[in-house]
N, C-alpha and C positions, 0 to 999 in steps of 0.2 A: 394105391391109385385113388381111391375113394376119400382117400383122408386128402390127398391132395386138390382133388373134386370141391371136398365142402370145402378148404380153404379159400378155394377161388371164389368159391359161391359167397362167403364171407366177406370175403376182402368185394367183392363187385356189391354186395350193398353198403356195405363201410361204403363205396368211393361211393353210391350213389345219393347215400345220407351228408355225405361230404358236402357233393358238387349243389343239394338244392340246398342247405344252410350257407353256400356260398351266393347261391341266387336270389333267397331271400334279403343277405347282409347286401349285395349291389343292390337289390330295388330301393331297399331301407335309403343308401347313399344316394343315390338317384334321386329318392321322392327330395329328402333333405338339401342336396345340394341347388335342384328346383325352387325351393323355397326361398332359398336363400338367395338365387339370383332373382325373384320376385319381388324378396323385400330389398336388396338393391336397387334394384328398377325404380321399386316406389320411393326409397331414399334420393335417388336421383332427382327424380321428378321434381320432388316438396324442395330438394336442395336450388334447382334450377326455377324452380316457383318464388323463392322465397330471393334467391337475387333478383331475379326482375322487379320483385316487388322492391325490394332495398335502393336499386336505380333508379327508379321511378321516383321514391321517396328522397333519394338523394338530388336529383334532378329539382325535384318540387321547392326542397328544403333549400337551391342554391339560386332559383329563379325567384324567389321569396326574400333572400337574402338581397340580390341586385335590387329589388324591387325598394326596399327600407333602405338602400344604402344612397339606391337615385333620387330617392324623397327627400330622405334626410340632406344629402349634399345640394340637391337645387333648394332649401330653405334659406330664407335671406335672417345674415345675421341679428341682433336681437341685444343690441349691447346693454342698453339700458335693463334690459330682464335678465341680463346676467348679473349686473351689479345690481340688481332687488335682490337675487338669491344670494350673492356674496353677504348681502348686508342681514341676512336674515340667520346666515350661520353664526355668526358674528352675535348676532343677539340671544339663538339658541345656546351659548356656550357660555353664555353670562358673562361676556367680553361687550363693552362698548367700542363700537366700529364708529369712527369719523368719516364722515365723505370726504373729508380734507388729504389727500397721497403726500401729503409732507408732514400730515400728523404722524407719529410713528406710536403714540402712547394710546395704551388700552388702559380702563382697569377694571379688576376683578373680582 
């Protein structure tokens, strides 16, 4: 009967050594999984901070763009300063350029 006694007496602090190495292991996972929904959180945040900012700059970058595209389109043509630039490539390439459109000869 005695021997039966201690075993109990055994086995009841076995389970009691058990059950707080089991309570320590869930706070462990608790504190941890905390954490983790923390830096989530803060993942969230910076991800949701950092589109608005990208809208915003997408917004800026395409009101900017209408802006250079309505300038440029209401510019009245300029035909004569296109044919200076023609004629200037023409001389950069060590090609002589004729004002004459029926000339078709260069040389080189």
């Amino acid at each position: 009967m005695t021997s039966l006694f201690t075993q109990e007496i055994h086995l009841s602090k076995r389970h009691d050594k058990i059950v707080s190495q089991r309570l320590i292991l869930l706070q462990q996972m608790e504190d941890k999984l905390g954490g983790q929904n923390k830096e989530k959180a803060s993942q969230m945040q910076a991800a949701e901070t950092a589109f608005k900012r990208n809208l915003s700059l997408l917004k800026l970058t395409r009101l900017k763009a209408d802006e250079i595209y309505t300038a440029f389109s209401q510019r009245p043509c300029e035909p004569d300063k296109h044919q200076e630039v023609q004629d200037n490539a023409g001389y950069r390439s060590g090609r002589e350029v004729s004002s004459d459109p029926d000339s078709a000869t260069s040389t080189a």
